[in-house]
Biopython code that builds the backbone (N, CA, C, O; Angstrom):
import numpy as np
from Bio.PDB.StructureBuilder import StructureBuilder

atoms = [
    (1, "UNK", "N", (0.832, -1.166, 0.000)),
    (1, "UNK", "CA", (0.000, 0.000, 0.000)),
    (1, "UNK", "C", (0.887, 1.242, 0.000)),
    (1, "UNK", "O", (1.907, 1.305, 0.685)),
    (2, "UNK", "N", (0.371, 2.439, -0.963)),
    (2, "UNK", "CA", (1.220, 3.254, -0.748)),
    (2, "UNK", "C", (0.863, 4.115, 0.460)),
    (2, "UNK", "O", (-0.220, 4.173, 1.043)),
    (3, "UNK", "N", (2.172, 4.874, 0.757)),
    (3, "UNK", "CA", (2.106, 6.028, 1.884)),
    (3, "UNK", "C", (1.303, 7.250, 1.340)),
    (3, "UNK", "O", (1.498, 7.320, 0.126)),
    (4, "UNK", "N", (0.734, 7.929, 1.641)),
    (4, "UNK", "CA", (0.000, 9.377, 1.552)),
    (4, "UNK", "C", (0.924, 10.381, 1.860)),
    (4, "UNK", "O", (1.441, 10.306, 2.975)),
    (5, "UNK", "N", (1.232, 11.250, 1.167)),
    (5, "UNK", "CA", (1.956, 12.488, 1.227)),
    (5, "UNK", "C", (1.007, 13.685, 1.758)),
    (5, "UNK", "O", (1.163, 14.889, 1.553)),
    (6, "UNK", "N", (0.344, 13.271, 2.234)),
    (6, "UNK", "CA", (-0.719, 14.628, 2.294)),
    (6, "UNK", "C", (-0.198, 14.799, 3.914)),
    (6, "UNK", "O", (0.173, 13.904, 4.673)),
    (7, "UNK", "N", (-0.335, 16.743, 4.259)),
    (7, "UNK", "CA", (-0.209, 16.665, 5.730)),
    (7, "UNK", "C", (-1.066, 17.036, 6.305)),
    (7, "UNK", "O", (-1.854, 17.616, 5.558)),
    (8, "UNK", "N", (-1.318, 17.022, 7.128)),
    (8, "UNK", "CA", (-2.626, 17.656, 8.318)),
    (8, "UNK", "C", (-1.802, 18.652, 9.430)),
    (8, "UNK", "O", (-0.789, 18.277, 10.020)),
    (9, "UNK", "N", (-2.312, 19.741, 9.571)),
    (9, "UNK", "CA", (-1.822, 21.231, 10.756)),
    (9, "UNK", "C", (-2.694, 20.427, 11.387)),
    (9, "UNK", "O", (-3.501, 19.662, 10.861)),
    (10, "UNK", "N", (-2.370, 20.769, 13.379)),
    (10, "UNK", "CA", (-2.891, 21.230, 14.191)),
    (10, "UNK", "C", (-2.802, 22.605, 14.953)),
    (10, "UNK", "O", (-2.002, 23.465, 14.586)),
    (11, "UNK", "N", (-3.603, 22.777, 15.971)),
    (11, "UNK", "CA", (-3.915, 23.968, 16.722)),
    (11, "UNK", "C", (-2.398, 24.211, 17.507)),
    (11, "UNK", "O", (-2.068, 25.392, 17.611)),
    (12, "UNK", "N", (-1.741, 23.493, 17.896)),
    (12, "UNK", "CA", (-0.682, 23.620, 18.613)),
    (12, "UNK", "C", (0.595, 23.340, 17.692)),
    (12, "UNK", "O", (1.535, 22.874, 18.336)),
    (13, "UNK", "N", (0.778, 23.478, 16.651)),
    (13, "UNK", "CA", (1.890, 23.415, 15.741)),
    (13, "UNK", "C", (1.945, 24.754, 15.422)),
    (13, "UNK", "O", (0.905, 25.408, 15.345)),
    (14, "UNK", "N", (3.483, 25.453, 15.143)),
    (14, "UNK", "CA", (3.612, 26.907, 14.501)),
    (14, "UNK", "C", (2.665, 27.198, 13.266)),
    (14, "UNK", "O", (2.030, 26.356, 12.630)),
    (15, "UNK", "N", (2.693, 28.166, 13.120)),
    (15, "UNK", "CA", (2.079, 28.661, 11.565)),
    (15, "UNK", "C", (2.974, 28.540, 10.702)),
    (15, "UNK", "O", (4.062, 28.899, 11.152)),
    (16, "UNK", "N", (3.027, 28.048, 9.210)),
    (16, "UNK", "CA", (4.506, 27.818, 8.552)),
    (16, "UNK", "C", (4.806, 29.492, 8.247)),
    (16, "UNK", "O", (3.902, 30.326, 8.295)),
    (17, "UNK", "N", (6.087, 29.792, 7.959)),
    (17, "UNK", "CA", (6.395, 31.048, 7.437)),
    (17, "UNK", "C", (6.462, 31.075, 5.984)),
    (17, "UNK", "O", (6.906, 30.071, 5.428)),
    (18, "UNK", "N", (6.060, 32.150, 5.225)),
    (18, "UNK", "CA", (6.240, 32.235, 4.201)),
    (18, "UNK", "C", (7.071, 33.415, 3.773)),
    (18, "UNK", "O", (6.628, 34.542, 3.996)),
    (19, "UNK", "N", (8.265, 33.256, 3.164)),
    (19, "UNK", "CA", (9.165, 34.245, 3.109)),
    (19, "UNK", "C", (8.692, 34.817, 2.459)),
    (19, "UNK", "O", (7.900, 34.369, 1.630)),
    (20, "UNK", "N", (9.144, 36.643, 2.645)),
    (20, "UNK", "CA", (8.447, 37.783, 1.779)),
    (20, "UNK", "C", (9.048, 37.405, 0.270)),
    (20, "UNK", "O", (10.024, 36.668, 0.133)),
    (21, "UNK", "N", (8.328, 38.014, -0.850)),
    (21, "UNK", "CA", (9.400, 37.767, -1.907)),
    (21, "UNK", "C", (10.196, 39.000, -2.002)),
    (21, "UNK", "O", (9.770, 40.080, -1.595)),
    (22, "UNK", "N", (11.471, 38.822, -2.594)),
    (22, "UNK", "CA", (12.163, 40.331, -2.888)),
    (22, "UNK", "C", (11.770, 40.393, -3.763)),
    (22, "UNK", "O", (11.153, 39.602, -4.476)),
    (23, "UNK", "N", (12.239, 41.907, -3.899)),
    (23, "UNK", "CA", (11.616, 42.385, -5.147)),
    (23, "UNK", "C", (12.849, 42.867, -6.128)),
    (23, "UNK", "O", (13.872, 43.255, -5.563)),
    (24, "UNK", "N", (12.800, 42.861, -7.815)),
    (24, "UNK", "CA", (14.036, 42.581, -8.526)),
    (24, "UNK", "C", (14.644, 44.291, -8.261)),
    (24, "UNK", "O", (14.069, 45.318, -7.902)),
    (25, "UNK", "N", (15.723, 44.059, -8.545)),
    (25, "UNK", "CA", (16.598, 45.242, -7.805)),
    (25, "UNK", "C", (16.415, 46.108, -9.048)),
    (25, "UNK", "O", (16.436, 47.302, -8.749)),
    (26, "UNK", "N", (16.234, 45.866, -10.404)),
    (26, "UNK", "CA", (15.932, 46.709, -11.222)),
    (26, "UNK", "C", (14.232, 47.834, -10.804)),
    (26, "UNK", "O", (13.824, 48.969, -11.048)),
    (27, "UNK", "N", (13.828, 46.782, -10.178)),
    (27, "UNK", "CA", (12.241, 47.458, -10.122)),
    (27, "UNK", "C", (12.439, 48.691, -9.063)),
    (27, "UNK", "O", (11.866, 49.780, -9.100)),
    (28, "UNK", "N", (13.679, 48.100, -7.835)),
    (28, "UNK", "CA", (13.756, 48.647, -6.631)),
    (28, "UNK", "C", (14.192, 50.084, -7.476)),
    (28, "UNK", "O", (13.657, 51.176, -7.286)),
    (29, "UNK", "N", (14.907, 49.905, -8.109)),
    (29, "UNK", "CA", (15.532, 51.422, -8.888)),
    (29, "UNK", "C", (14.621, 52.155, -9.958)),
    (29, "UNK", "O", (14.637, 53.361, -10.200)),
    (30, "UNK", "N", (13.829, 51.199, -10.547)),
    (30, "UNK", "CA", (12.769, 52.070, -11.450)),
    (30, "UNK", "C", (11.630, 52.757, -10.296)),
    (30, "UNK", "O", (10.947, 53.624, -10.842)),
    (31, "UNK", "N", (11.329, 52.569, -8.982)),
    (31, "UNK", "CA", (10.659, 52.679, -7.967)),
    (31, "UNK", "C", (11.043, 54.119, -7.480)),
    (31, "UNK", "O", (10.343, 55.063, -7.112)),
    (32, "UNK", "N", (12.627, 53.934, -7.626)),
    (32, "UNK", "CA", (12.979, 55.149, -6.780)),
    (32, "UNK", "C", (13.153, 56.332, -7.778)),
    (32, "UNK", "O", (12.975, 57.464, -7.327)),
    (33, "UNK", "N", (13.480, 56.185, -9.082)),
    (33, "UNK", "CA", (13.625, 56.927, -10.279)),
    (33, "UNK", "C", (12.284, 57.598, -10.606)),
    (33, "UNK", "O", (12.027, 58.420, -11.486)),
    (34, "UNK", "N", (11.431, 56.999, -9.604)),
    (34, "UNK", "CA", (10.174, 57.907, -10.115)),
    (34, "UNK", "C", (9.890, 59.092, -8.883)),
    (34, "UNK", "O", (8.887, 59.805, -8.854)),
    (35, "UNK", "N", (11.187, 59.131, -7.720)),
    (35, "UNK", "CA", (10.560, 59.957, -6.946)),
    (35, "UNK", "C", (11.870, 61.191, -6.780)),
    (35, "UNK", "O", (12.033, 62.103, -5.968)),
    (36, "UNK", "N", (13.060, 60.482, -8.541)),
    (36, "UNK", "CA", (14.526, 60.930, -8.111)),
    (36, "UNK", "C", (14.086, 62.477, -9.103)),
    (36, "UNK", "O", (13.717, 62.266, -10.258)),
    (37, "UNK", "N", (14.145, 64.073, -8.577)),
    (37, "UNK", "CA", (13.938, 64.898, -9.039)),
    (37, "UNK", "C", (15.152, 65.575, -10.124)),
    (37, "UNK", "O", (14.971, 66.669, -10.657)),
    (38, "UNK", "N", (16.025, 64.997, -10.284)),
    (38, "UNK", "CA", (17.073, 65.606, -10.698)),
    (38, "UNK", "C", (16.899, 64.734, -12.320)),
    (38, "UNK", "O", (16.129, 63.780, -12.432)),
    (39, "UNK", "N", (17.715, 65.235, -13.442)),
    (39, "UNK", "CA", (17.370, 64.776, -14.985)),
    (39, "UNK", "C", (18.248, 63.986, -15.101)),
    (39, "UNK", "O", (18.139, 63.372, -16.163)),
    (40, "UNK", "N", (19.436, 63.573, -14.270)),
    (40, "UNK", "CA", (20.433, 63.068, -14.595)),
    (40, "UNK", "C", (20.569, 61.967, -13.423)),
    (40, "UNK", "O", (20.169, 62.283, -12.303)),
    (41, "UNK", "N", (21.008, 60.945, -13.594)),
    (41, "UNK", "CA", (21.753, 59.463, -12.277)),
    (41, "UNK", "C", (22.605, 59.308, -12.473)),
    (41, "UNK", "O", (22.738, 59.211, -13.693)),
    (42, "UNK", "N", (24.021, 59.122, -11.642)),
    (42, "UNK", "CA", (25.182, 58.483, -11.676)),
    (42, "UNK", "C", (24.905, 57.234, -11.001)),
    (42, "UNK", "O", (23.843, 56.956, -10.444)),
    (43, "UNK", "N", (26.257, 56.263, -11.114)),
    (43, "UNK", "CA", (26.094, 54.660, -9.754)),
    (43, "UNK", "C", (26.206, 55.513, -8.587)),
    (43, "UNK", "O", (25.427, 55.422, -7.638)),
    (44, "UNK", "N", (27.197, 56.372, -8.646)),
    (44, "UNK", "CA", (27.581, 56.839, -7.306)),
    (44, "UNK", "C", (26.461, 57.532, -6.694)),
    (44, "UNK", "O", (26.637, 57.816, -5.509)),
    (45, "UNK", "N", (25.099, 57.952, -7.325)),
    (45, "UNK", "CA", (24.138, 58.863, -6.917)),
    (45, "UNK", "C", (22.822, 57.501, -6.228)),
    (45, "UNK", "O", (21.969, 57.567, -5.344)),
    (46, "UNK", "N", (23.189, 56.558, -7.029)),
    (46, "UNK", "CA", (22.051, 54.933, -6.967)),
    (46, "UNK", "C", (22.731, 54.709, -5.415)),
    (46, "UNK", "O", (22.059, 54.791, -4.386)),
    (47, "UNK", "N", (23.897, 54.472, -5.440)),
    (47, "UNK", "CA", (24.508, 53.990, -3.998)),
    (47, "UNK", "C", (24.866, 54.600, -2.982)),
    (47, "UNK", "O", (25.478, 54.027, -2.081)),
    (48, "UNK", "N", (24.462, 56.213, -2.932)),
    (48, "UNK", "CA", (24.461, 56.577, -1.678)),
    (48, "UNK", "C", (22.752, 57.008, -1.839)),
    (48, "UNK", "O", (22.137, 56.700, -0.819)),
    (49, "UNK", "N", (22.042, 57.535, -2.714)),
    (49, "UNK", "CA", (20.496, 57.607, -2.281)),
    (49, "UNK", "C", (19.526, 56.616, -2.719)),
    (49, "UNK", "O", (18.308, 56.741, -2.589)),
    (50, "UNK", "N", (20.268, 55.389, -3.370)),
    (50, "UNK", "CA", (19.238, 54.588, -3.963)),
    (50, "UNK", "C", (18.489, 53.739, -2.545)),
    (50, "UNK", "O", (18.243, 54.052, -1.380)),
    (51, "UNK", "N", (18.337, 52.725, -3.251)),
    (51, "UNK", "CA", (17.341, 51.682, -2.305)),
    (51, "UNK", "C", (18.495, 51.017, -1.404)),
    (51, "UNK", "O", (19.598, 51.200, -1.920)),
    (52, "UNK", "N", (18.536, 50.437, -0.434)),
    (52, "UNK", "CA", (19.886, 49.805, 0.116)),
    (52, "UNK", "C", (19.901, 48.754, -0.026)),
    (52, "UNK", "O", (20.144, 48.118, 1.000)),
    (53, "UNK", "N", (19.614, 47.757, -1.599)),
    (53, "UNK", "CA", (20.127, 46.829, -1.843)),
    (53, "UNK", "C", (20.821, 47.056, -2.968)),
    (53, "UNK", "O", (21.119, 46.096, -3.678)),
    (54, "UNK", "N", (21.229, 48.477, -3.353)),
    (54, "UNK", "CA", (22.007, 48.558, -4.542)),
    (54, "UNK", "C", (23.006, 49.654, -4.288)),
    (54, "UNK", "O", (23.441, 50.390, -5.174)),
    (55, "UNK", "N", (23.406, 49.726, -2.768)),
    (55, "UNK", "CA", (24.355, 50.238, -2.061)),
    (55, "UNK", "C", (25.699, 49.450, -2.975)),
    (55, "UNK", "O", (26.737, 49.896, -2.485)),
    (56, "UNK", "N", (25.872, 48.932, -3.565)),
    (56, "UNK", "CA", (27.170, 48.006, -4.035)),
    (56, "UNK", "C", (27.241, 48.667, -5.246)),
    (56, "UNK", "O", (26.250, 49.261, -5.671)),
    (57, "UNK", "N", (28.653, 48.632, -6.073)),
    (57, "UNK", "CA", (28.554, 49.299, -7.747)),
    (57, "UNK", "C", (28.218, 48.553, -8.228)),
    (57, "UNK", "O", (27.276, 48.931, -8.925)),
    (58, "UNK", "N", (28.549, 46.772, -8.418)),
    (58, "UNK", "CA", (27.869, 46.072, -9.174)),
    (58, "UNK", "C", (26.233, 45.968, -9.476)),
    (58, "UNK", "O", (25.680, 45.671, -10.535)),
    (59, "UNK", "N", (25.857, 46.189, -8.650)),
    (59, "UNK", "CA", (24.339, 45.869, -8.409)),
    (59, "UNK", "C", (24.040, 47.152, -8.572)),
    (59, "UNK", "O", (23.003, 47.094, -9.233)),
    (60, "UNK", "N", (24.304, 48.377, -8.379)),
    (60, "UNK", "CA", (23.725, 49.549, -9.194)),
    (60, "UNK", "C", (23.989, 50.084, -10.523)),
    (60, "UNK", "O", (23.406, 51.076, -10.961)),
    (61, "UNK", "N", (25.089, 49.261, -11.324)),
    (61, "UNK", "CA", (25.234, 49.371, -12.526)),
    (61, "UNK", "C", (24.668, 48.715, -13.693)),
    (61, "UNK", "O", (24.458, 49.055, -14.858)),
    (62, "UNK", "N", (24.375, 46.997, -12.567)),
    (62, "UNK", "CA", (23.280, 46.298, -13.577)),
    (62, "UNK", "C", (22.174, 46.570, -13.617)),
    (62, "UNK", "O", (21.609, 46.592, -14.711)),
    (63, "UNK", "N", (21.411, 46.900, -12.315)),
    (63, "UNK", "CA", (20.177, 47.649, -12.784)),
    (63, "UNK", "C", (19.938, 48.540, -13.258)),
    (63, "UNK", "O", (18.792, 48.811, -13.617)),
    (64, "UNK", "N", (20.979, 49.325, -13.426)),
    (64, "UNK", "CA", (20.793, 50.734, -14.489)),
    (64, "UNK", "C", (20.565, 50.141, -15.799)),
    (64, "UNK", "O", (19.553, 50.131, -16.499)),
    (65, "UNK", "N", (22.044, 49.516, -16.030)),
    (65, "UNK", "CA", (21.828, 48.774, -17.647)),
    (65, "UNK", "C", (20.490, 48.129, -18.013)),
    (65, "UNK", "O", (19.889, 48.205, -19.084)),
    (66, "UNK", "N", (20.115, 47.410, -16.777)),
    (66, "UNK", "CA", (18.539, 46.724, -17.592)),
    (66, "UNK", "C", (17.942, 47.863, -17.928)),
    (66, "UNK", "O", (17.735, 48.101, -19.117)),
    (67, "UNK", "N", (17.545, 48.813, -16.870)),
    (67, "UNK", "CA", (16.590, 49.996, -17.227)),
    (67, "UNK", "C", (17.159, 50.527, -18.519)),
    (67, "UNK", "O", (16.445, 50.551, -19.521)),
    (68, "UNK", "N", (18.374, 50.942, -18.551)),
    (68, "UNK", "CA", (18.407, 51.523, -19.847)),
    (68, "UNK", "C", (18.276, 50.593, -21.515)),
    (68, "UNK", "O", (18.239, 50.985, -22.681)),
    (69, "UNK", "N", (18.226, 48.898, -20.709)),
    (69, "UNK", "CA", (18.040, 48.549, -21.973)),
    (69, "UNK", "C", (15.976, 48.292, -22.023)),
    (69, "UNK", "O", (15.791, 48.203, -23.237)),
    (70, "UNK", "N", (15.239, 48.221, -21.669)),
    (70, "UNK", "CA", (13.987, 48.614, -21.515)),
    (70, "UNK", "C", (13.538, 50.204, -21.541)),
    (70, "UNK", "O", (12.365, 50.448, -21.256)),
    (71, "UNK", "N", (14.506, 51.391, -21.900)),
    (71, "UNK", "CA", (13.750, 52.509, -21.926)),
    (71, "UNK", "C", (13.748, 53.622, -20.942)),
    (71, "UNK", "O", (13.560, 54.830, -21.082)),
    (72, "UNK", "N", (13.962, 53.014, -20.090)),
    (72, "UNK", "CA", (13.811, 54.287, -18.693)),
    (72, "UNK", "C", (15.028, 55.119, -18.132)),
    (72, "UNK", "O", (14.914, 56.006, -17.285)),
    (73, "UNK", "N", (16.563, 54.593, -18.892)),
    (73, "UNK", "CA", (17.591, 55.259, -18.419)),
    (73, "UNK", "C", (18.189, 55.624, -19.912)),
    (73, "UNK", "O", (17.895, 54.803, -20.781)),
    (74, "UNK", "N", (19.015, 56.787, -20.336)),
    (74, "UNK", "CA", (19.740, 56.708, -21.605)),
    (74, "UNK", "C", (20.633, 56.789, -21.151)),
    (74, "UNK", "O", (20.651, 57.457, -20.117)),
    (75, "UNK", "N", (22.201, 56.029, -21.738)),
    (75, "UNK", "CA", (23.378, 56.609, -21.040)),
    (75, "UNK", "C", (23.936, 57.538, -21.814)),
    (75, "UNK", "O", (24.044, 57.660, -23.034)),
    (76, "UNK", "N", (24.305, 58.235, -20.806)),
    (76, "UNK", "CA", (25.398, 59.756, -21.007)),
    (76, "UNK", "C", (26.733, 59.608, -21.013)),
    (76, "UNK", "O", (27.475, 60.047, -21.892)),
    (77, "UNK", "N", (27.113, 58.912, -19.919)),
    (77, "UNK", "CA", (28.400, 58.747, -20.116)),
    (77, "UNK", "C", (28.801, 57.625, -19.437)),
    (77, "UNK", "O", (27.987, 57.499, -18.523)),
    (78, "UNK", "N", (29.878, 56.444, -19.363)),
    (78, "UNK", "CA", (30.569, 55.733, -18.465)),
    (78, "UNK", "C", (29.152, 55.016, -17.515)),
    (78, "UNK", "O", (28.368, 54.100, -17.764)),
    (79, "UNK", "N", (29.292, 55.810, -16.532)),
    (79, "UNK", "CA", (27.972, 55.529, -15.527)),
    (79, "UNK", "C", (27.333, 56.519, -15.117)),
    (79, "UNK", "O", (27.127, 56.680, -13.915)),
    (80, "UNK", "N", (26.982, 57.206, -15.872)),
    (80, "UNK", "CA", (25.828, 58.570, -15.901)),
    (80, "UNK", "C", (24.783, 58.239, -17.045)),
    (80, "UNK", "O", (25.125, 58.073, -18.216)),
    (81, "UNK", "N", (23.206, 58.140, -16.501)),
    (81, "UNK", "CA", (22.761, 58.063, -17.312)),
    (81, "UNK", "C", (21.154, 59.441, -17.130)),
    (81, "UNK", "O", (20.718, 59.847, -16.053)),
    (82, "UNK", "N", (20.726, 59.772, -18.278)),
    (82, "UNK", "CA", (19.826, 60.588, -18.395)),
    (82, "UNK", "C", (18.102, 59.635, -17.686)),
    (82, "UNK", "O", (17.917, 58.462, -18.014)),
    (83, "UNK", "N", (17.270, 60.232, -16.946)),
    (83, "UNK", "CA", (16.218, 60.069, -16.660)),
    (83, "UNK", "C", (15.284, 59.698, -17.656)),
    (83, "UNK", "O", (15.506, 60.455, -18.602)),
    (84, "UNK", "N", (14.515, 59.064, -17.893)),
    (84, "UNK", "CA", (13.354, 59.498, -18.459)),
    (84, "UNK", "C", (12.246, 59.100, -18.040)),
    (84, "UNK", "O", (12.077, 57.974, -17.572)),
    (85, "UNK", "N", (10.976, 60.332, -18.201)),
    (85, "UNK", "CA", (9.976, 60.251, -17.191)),
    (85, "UNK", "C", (8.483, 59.577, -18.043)),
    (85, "UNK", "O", (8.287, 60.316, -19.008)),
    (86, "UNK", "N", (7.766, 58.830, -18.013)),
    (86, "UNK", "CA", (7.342, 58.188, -18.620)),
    (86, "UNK", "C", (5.651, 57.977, -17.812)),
    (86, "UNK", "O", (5.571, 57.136, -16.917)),
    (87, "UNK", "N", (4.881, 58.471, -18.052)),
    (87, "UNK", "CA", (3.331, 58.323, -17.630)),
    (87, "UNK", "C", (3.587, 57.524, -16.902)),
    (87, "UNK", "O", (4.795, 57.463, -17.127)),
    (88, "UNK", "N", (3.313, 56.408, -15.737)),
    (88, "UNK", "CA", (2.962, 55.364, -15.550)),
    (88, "UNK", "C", (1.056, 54.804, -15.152)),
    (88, "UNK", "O", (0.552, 53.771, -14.711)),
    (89, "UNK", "N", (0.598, 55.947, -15.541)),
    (89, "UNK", "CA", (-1.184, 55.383, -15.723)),
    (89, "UNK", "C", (-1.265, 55.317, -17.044)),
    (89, "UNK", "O", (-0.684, 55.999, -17.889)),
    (90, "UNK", "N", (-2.094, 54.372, -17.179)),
    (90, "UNK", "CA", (-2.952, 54.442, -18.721)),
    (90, "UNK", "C", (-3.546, 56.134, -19.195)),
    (90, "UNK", "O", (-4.037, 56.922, -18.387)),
    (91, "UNK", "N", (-3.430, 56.298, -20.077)),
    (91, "UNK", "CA", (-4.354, 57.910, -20.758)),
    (91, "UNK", "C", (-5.542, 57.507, -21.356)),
    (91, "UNK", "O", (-5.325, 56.464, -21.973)),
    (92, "UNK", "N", (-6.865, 57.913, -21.464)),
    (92, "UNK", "CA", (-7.466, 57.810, -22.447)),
    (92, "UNK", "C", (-7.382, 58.738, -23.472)),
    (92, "UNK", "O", (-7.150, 59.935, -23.297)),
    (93, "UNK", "N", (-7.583, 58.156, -24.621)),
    (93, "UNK", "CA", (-7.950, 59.615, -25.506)),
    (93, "UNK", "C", (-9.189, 59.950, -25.638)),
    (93, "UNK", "O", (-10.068, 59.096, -25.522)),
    (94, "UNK", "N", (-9.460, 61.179, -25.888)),
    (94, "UNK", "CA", (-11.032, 61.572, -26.550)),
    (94, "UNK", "C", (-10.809, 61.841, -28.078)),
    (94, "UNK", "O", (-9.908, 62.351, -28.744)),
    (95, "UNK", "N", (-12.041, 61.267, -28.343)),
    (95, "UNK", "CA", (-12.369, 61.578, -29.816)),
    (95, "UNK", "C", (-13.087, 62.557, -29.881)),
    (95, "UNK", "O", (-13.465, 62.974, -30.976)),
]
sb = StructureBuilder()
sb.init_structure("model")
sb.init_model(0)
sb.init_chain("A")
sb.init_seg("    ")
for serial, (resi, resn, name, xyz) in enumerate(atoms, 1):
    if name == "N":
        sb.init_residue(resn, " ", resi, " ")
    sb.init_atom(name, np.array(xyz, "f"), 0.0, 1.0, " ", f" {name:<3s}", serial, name[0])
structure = sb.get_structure()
């Protein structure tokens, strides 16, 4: 006979945890790029005011690059790249 894999909780067992998910470090920076007032980002500007998981150069240079390869960063120079500000609601049009 086979065994049953199925489990049963009781009242006196922990609650299981469910880890938060992170969230992708590109998003963490498109997040903050929408509240960054200035037209221009350096890494060095991501890693002392960005999010503090992209306190590191590596990790604030790759998420720049994704953004700028999706649209939202142009680069300027080296690791300076230009803003760009982009609706994020739907518009309707009128006819």
């Amino acid at each position: 006979m086979a065994k049953s894999t199925e489990r049963f909780s009781f009242a006196d067992e922990p609650a299981p945890v469910n880890p938060k998910p992170q969230k992708d470090h590109a998003q963490l920076l498109l997040d903050f790029l929408q509240r960054w007032s200035k037209p221009t980002i350096s890494s060095r500007d991501i890693r002392i005011w960005g999010p503090m998981a992209l306190h590191n150069r590596e990790g604030a240079i790759r998420s720049a690059q994704i953004l700028a390869a999706h649209g939202w960063l142009i680069p300027i120079a080296e690791r300076k790249w230009q803003v760009v500000r982009k609706p994020l609601t739907p518009t309707v049009e009128r006819r």
